[in-house]
N, CA, C and O atoms as a GROMACS GRO file, in nm:
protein
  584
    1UNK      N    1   9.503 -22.325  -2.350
    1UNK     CA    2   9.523 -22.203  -2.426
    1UNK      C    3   9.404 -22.112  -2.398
    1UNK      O    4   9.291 -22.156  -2.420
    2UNK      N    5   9.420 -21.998  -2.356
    2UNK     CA    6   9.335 -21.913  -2.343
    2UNK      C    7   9.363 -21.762  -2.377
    2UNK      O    8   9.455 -21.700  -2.324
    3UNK      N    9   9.261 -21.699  -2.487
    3UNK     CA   10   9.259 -21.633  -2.604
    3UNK      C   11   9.184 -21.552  -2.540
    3UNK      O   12   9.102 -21.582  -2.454
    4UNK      N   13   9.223 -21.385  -2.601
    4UNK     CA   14   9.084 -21.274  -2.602
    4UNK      C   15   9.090 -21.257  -2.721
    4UNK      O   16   9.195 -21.281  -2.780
    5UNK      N   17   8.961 -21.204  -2.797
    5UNK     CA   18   8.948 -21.132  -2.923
    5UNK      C   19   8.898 -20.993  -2.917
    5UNK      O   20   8.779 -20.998  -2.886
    6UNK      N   21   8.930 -20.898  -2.930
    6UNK     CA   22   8.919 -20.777  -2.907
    6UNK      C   23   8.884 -20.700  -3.048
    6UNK      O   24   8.972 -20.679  -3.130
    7UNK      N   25   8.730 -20.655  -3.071
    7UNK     CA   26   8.691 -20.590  -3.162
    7UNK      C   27   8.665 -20.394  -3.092
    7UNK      O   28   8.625 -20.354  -2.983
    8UNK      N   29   8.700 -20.336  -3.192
    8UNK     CA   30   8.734 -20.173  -3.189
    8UNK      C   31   8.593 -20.139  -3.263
    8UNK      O   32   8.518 -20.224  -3.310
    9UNK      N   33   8.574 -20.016  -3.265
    9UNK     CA   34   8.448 -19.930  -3.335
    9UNK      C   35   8.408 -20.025  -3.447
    9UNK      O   36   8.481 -20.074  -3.533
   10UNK      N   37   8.291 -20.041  -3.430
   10UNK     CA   38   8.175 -20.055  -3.588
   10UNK      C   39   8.166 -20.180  -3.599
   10UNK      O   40   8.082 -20.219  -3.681
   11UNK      N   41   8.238 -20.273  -3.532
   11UNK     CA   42   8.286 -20.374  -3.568
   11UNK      C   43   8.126 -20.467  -3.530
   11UNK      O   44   8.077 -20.519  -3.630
   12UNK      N   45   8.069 -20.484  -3.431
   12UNK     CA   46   7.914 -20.474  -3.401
   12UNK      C   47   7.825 -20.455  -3.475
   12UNK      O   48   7.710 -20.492  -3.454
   13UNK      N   49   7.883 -20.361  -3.630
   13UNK     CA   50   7.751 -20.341  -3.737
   13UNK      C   51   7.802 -20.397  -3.834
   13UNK      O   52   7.789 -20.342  -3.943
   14UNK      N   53   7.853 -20.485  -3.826
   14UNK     CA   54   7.882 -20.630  -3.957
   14UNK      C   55   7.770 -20.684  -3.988
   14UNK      O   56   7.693 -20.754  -3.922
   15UNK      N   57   7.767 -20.642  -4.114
   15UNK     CA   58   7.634 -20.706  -4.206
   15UNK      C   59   7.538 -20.527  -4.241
   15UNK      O   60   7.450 -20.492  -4.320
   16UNK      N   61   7.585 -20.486  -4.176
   16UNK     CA   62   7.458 -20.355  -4.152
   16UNK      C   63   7.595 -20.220  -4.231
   16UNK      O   64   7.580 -20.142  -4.325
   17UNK      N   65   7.674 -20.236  -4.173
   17UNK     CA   66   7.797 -20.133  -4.233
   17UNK      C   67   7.862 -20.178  -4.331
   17UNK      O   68   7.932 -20.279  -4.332
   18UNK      N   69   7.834 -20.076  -4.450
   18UNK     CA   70   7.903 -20.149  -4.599
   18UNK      C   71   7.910 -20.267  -4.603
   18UNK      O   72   8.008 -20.324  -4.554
   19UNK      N   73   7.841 -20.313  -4.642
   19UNK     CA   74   7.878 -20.465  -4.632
   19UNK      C   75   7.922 -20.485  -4.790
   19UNK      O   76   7.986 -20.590  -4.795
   20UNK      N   77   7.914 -20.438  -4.895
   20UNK     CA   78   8.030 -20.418  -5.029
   20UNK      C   79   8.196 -20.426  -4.966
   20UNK      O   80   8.295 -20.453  -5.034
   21UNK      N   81   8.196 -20.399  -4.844
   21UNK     CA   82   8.329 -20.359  -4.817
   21UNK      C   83   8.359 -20.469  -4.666
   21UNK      O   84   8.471 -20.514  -4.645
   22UNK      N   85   8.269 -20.491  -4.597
   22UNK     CA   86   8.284 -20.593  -4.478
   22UNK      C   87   8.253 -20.733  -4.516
   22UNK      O   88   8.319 -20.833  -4.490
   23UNK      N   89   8.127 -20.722  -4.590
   23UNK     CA   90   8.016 -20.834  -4.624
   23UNK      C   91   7.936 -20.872  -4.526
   23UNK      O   92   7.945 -20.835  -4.408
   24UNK      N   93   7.826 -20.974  -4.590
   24UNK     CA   94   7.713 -20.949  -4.524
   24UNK      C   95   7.716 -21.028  -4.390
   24UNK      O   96   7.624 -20.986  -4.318
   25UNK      N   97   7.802 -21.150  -4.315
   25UNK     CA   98   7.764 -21.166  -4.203
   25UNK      C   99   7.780 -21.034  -4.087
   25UNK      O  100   7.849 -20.934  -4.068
   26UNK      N  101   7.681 -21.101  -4.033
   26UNK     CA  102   7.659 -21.022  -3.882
   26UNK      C  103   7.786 -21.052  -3.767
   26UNK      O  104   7.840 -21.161  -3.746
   27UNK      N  105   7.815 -20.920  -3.700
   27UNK     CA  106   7.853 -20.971  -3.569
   27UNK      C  107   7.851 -21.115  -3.529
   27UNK      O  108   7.937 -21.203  -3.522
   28UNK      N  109   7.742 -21.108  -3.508
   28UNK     CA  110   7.678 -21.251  -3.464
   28UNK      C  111   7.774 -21.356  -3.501
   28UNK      O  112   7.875 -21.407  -3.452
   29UNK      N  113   7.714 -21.366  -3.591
   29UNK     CA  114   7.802 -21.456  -3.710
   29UNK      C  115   7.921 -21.463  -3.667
   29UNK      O  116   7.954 -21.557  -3.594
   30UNK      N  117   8.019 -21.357  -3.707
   30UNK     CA  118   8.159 -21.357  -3.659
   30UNK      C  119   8.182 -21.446  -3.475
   30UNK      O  120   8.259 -21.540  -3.454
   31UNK      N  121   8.116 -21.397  -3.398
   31UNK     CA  122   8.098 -21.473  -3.260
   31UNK      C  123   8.097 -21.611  -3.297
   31UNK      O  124   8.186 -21.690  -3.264
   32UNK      N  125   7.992 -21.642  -3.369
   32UNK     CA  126   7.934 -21.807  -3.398
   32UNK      C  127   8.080 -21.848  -3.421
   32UNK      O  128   8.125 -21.935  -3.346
   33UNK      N  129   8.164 -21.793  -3.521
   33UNK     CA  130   8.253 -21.879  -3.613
   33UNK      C  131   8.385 -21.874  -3.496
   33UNK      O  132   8.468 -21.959  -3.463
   34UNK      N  133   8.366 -21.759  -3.462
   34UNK     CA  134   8.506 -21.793  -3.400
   34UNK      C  135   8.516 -21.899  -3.229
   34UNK      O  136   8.620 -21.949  -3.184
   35UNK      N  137   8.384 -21.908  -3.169
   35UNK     CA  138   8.333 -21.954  -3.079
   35UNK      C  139   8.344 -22.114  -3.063
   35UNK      O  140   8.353 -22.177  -2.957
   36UNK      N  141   8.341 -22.178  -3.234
   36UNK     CA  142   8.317 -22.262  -3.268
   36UNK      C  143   8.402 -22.352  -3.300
   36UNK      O  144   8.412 -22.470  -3.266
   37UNK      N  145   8.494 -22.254  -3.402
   37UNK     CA  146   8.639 -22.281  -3.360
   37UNK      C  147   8.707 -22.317  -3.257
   37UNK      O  148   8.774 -22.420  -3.264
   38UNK      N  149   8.704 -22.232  -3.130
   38UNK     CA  150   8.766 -22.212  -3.049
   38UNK      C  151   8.697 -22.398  -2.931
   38UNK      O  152   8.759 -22.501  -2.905
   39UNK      N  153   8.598 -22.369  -2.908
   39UNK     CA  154   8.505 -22.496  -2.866
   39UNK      C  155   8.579 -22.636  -2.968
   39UNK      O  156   8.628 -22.739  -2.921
   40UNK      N  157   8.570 -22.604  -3.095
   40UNK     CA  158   8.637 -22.764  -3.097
   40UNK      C  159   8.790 -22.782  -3.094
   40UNK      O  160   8.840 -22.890  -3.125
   41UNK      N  161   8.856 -22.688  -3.061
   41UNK     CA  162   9.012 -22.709  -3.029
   41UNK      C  163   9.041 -22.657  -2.892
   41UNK      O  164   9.131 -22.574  -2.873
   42UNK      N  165   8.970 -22.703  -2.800
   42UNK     CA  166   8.966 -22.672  -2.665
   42UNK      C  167   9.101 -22.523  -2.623
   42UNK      O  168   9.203 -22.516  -2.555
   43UNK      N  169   9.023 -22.427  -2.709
   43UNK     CA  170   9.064 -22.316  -2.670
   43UNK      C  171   8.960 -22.223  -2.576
   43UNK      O  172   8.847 -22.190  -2.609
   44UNK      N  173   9.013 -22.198  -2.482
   44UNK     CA  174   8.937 -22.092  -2.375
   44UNK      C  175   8.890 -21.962  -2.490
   44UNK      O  176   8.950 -21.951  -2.597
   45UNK      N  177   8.776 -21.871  -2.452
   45UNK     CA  178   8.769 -21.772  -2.535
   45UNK      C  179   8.731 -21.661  -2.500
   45UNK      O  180   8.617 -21.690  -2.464
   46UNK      N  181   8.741 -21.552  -2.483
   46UNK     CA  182   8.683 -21.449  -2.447
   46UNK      C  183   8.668 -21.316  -2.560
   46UNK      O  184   8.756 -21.233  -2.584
   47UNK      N  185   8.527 -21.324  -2.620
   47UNK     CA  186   8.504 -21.199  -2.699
   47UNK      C  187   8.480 -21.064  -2.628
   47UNK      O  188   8.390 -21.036  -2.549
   48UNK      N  189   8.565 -20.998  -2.668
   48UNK     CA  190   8.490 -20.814  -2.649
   48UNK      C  191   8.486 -20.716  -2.758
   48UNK      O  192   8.571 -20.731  -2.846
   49UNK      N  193   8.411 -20.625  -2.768
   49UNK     CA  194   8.375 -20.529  -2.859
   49UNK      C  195   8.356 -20.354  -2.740
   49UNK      O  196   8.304 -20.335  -2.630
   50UNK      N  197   8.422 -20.274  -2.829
   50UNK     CA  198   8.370 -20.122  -2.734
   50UNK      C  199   8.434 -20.041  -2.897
   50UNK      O  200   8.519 -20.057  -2.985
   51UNK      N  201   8.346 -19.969  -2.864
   51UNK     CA  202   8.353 -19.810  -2.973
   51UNK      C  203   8.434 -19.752  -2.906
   51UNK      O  204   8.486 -19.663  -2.973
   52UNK      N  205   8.492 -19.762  -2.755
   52UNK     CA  206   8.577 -19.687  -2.724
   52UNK      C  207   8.702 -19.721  -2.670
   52UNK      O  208   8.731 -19.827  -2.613
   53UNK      N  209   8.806 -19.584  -2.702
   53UNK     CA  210   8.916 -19.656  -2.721
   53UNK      C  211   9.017 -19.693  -2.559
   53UNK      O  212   9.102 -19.776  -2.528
   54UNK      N  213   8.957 -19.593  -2.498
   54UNK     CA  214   9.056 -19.630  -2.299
   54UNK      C  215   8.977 -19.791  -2.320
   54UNK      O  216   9.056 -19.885  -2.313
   55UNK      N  217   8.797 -19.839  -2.351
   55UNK     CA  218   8.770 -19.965  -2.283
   55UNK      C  219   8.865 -20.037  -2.391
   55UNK      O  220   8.967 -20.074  -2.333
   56UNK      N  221   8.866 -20.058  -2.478
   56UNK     CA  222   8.965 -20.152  -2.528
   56UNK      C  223   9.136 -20.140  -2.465
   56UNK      O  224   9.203 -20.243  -2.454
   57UNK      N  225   9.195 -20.005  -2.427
   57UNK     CA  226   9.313 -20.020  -2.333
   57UNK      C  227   9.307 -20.094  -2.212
   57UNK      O  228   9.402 -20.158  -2.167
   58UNK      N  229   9.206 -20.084  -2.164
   58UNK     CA  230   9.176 -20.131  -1.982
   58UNK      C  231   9.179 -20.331  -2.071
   58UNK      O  232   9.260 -20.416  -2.036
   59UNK      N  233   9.088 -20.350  -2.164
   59UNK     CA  234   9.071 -20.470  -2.182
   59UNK      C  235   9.202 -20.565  -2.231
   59UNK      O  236   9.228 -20.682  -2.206
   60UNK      N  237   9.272 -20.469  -2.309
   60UNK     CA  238   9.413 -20.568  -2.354
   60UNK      C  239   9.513 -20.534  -2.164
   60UNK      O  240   9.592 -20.622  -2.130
   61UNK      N  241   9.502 -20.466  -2.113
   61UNK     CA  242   9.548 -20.492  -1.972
   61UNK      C  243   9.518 -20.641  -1.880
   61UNK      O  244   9.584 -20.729  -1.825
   62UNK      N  245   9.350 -20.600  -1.905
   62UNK     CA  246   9.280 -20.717  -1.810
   62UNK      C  247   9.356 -20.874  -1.870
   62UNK      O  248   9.400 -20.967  -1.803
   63UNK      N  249   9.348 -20.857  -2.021
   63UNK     CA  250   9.409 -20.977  -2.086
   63UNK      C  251   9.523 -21.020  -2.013
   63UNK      O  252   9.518 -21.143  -2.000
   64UNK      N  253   9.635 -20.966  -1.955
   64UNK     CA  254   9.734 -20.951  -1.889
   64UNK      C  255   9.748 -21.024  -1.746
   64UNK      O  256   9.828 -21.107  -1.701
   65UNK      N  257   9.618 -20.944  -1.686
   65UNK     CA  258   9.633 -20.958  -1.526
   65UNK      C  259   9.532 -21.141  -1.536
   65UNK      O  260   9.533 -21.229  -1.449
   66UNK      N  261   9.474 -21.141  -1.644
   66UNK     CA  262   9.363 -21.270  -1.612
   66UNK      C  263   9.451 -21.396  -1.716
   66UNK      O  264   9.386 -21.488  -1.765
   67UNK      N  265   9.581 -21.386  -1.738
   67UNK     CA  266   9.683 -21.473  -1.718
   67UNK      C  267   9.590 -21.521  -1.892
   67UNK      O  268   9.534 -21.630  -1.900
   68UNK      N  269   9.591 -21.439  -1.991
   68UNK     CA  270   9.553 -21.450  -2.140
   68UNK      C  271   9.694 -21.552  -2.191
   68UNK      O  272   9.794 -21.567  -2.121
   69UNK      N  273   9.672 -21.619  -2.331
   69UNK     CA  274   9.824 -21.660  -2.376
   69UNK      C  275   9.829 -21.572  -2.515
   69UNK      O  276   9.929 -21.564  -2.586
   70UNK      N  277   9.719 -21.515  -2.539
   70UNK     CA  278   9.739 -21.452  -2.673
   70UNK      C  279   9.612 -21.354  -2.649
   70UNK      O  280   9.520 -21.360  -2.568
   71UNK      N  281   9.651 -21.235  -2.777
   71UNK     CA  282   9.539 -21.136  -2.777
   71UNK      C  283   9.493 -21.130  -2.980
   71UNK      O  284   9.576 -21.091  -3.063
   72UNK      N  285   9.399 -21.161  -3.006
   72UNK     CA  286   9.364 -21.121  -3.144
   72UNK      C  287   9.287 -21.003  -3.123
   72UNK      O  288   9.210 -20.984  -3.028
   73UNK      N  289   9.324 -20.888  -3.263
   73UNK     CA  290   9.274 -20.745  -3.206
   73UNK      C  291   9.252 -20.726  -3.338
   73UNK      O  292   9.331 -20.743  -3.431
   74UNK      N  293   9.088 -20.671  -3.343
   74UNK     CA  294   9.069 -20.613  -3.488
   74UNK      C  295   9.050 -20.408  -3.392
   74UNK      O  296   8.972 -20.378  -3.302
   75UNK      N  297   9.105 -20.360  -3.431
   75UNK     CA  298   9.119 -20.217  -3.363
   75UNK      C  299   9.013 -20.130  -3.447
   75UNK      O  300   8.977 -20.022  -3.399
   76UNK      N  301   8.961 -20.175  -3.571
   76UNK     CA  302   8.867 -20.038  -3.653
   76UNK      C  303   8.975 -19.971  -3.726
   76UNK      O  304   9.073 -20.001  -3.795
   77UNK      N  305   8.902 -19.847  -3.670
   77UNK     CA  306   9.003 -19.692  -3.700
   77UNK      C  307   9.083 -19.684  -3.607
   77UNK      O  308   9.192 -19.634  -3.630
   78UNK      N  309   9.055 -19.725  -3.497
   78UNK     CA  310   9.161 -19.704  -3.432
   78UNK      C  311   9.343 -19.772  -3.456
   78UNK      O  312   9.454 -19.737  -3.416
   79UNK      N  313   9.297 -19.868  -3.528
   79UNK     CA  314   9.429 -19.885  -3.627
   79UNK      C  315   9.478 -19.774  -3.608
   79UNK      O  316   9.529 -19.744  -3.500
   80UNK      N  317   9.472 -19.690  -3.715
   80UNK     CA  318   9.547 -19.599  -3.752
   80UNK      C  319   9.569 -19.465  -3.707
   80UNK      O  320   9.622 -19.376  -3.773
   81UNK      N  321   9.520 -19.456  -3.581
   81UNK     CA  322   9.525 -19.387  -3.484
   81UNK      C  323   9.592 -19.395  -3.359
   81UNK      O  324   9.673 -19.311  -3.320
   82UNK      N  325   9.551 -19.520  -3.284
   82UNK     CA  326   9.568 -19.491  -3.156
   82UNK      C  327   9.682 -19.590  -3.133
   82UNK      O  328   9.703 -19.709  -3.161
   83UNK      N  329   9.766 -19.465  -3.054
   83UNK     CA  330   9.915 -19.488  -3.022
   83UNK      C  331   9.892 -19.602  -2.866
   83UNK      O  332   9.944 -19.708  -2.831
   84UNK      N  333   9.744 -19.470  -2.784
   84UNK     CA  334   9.742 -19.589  -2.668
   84UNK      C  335   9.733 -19.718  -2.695
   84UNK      O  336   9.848 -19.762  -2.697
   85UNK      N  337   9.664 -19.793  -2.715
   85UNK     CA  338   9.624 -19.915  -2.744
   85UNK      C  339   9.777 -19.994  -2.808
   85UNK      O  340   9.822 -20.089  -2.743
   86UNK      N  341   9.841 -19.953  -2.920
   86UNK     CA  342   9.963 -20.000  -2.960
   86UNK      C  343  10.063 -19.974  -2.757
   86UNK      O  344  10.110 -20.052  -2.675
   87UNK      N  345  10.052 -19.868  -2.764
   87UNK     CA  346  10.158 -19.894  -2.638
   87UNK      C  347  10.111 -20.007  -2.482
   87UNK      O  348  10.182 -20.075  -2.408
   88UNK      N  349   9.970 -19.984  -2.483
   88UNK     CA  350   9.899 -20.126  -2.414
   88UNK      C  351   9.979 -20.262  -2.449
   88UNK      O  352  10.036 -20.345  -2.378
   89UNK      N  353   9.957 -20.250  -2.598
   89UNK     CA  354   9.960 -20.423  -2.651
   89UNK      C  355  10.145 -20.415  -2.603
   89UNK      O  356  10.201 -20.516  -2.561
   90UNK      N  357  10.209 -20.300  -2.615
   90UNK     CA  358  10.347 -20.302  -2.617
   90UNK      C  359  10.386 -20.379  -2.454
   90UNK      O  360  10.459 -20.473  -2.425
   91UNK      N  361  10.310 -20.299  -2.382
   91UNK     CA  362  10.374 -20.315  -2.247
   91UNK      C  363  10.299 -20.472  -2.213
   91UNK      O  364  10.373 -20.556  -2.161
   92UNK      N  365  10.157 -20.511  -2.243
   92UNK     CA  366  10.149 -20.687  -2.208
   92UNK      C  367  10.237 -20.756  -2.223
   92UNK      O  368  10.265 -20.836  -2.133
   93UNK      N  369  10.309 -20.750  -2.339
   93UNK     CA  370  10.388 -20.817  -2.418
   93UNK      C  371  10.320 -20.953  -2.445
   93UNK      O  372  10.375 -21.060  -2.421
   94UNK      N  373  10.218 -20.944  -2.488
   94UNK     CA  374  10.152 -21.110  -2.485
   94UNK      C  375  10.140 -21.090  -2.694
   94UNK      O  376  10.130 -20.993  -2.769
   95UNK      N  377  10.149 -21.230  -2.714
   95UNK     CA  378  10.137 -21.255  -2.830
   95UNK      C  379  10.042 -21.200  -2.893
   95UNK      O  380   9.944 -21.197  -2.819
   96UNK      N  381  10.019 -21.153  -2.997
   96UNK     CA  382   9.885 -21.031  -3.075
   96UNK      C  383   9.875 -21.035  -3.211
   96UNK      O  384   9.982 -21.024  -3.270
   97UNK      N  385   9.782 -21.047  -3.273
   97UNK     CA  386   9.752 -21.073  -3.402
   97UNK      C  387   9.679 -20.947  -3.459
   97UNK      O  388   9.568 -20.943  -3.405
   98UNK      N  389   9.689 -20.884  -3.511
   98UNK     CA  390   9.591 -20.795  -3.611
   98UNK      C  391   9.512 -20.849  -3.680
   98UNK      O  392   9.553 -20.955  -3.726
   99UNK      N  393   9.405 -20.819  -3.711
   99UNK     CA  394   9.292 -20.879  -3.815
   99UNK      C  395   9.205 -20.754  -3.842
   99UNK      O  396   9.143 -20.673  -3.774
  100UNK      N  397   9.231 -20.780  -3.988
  100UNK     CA  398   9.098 -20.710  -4.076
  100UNK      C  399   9.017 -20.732  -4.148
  100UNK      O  400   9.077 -20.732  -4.255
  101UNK      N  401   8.925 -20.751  -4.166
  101UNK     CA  402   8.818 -20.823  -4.258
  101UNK      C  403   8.842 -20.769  -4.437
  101UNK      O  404   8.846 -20.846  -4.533
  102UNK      N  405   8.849 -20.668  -4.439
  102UNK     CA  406   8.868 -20.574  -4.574
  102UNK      C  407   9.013 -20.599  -4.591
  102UNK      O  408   9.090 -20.618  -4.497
  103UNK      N  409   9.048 -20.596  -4.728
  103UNK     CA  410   9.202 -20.550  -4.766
  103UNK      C  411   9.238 -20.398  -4.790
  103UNK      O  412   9.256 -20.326  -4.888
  104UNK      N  413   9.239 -20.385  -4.650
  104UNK     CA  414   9.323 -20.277  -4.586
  104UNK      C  415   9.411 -20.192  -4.735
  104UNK      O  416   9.370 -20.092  -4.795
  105UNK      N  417   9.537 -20.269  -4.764
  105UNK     CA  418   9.613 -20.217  -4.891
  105UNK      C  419   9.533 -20.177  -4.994
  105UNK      O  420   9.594 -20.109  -5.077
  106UNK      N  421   9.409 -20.197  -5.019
  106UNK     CA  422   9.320 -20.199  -5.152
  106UNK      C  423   9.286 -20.076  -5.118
  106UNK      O  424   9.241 -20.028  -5.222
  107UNK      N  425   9.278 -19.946  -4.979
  107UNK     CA  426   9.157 -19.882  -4.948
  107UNK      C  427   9.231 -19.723  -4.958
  107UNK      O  428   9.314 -19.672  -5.033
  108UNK      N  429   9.179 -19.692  -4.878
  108UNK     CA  430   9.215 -19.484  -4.890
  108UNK      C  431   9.363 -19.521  -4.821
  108UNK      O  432   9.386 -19.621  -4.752
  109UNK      N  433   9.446 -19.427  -4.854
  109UNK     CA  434   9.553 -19.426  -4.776
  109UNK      C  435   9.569 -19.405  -4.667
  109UNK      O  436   9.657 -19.471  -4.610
  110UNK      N  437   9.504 -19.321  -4.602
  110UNK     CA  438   9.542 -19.324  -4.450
  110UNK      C  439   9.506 -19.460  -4.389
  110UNK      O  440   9.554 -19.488  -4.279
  111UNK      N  441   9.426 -19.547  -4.451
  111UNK     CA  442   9.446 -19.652  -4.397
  111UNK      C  443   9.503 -19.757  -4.388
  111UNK      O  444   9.468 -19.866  -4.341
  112UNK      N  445   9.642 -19.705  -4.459
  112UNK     CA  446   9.766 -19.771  -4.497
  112UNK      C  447   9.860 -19.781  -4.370
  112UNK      O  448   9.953 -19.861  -4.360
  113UNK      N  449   9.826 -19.697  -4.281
  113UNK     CA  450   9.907 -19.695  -4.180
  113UNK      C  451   9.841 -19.771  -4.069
  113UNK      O  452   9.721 -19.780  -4.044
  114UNK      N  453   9.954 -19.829  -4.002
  114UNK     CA  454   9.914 -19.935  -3.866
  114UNK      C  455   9.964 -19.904  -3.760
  114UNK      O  456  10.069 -19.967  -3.752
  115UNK      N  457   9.945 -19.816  -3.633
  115UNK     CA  458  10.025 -19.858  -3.537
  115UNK      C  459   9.995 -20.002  -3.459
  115UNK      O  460  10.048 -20.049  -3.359
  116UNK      N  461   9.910 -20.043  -3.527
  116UNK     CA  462   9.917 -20.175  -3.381
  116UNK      C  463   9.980 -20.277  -3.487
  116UNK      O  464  10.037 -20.378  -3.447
  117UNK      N  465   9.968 -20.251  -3.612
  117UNK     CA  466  10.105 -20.395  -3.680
  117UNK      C  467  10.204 -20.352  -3.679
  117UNK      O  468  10.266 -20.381  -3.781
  118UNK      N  469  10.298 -20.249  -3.564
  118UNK     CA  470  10.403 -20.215  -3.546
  118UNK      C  471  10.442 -20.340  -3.416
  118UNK      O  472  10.546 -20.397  -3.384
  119UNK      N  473  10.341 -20.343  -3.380
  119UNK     CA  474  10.370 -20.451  -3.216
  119UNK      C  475  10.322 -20.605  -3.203
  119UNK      O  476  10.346 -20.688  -3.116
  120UNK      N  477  10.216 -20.615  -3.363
  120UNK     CA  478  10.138 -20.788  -3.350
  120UNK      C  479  10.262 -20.837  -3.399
  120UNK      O  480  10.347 -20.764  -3.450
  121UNK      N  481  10.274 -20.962  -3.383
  121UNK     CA  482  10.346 -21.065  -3.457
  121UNK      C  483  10.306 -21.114  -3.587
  121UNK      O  484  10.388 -21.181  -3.651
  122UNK      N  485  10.185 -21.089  -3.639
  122UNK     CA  486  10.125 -21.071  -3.753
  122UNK      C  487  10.006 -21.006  -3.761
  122UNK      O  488   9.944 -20.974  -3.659
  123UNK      N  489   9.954 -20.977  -3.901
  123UNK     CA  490   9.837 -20.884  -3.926
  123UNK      C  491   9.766 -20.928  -4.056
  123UNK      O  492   9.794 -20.916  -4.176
  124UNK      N  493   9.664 -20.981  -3.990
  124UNK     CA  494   9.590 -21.086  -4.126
  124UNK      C  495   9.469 -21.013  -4.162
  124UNK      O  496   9.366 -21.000  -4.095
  125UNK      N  497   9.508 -20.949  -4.328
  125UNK     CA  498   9.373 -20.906  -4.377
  125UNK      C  499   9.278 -20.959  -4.529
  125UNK      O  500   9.301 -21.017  -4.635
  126UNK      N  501   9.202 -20.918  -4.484
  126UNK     CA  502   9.102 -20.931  -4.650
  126UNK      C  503   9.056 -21.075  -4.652
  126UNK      O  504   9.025 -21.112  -4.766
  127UNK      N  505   9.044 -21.151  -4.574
  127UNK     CA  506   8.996 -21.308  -4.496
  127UNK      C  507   8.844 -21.288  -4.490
  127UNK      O  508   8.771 -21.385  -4.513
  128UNK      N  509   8.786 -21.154  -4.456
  128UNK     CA  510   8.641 -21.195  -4.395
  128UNK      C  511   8.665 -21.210  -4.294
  128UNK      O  512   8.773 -21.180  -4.245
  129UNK      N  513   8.550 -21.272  -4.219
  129UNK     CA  514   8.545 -21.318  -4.091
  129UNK      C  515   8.632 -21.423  -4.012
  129UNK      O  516   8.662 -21.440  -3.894
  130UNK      N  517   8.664 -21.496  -4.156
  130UNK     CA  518   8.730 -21.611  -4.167
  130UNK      C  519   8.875 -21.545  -4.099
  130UNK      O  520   8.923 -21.594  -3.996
  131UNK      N  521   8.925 -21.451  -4.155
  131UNK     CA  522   9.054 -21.396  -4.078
  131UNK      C  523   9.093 -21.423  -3.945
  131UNK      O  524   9.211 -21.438  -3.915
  132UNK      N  525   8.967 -21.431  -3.835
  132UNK     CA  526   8.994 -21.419  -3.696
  132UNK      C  527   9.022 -21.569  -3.689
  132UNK      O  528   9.096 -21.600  -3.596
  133UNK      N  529   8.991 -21.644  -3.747
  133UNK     CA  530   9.021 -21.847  -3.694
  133UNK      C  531   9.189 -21.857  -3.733
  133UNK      O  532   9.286 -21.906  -3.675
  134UNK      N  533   9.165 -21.763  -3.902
  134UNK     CA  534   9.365 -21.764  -3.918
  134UNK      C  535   9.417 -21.681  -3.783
  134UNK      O  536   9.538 -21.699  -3.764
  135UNK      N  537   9.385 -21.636  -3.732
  135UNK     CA  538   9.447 -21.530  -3.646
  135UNK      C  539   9.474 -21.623  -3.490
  135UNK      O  540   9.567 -21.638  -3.411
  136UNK      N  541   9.355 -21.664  -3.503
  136UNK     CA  542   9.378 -21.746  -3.378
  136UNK      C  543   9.493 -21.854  -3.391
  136UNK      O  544   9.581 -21.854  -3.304
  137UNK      N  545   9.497 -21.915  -3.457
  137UNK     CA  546   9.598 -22.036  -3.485
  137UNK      C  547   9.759 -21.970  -3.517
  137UNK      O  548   9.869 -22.024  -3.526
  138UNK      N  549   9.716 -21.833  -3.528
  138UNK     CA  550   9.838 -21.791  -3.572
  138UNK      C  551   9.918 -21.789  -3.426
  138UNK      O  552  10.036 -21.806  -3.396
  139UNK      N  553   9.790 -21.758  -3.341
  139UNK     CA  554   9.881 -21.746  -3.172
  139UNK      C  555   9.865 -21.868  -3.084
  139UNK      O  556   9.900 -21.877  -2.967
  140UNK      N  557   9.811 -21.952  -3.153
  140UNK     CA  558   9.813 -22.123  -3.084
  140UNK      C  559   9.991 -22.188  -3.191
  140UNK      O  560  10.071 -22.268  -3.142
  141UNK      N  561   9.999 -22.156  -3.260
  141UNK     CA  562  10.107 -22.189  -3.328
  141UNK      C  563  10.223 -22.066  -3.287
  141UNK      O  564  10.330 -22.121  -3.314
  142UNK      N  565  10.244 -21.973  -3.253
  142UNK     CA  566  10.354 -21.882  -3.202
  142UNK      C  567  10.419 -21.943  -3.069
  142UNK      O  568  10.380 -22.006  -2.971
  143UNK      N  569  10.557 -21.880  -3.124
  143UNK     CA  570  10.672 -21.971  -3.056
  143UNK      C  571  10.775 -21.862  -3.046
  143UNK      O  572  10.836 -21.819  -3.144
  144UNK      N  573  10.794 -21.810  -2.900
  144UNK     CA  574  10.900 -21.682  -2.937
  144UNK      C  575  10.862 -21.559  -2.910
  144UNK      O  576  10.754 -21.538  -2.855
  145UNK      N  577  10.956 -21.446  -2.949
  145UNK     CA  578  10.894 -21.298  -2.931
  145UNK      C  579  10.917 -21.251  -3.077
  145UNK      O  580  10.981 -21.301  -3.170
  146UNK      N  581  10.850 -21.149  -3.066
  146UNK     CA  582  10.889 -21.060  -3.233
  146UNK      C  583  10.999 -21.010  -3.218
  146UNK      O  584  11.052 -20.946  -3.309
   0.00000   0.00000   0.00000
């Protein structure tokens, strides 16, 4: 099994950005846990992070061409923005998870809207960090298309 995790804007200042609203682990941290995970259930892993939004398009591509079995994607803002990235994940067609650390439903409204949980097979929020290990298993356990 071999996994990308794909983090969008800000996502790098975990622990440092609101953390009332992210909490206090670091990036780091998030790497450690999901790394660790991934190492004792002999899952392949590949983390990336970019503030910007074409490098995260080019990267759910690369996921594609470098023969990925799943993509976990925390997008930021770009959630609720960017159509590219939803039409990326559209055309891989590879299995995709949403993850958000915050409960999303709890927050301002515009951040009620998702285009990329128009195309994951699920979208796991308000977990913490902890979200990305549910996320992963969610695409070691997927069976099927949406």
């Amino acid at each position: 099994m071999k996994i990308i995790v794909i983090n969008g804007p800000n996502i790098n200042m975990l622990g440092i950005r609101e953390p009332d609203i992210y909490g206090r682990e670091s990036y780091e941290d998030l790497k450690k846990l999901v790394k660790d995970y991934c190492d004792d259930n002999d899952i392949e892993l590949e983390i990336y992070q970019s503030n910007h939004e074409g490098c995260l398009v080019d990267k759910i591509q690369e996921a594609y061409f470098n023969k990925a079995d799943g993509i976990v994607i925390n997008p930021g803002a770009y959630t609720h923005t960017s159509i590219a990235i939803m039409d990326a994940i559209k055309a891989v067609k590879l299995p995709t998870v949403e993850v958000h650390i915050s409960k999303l439903d709890e927050r301002e409204d515009f951040r009620q809207v998702s285009y990329i949980g128009r195309v994951a097979i699920k979208t796991v929020i308000g977990e913490g960090i902890e979200g990305y290990v549910t996320a992963i298993k969610e695409i070691c356990s997927y069976k099927g298309e949406k």
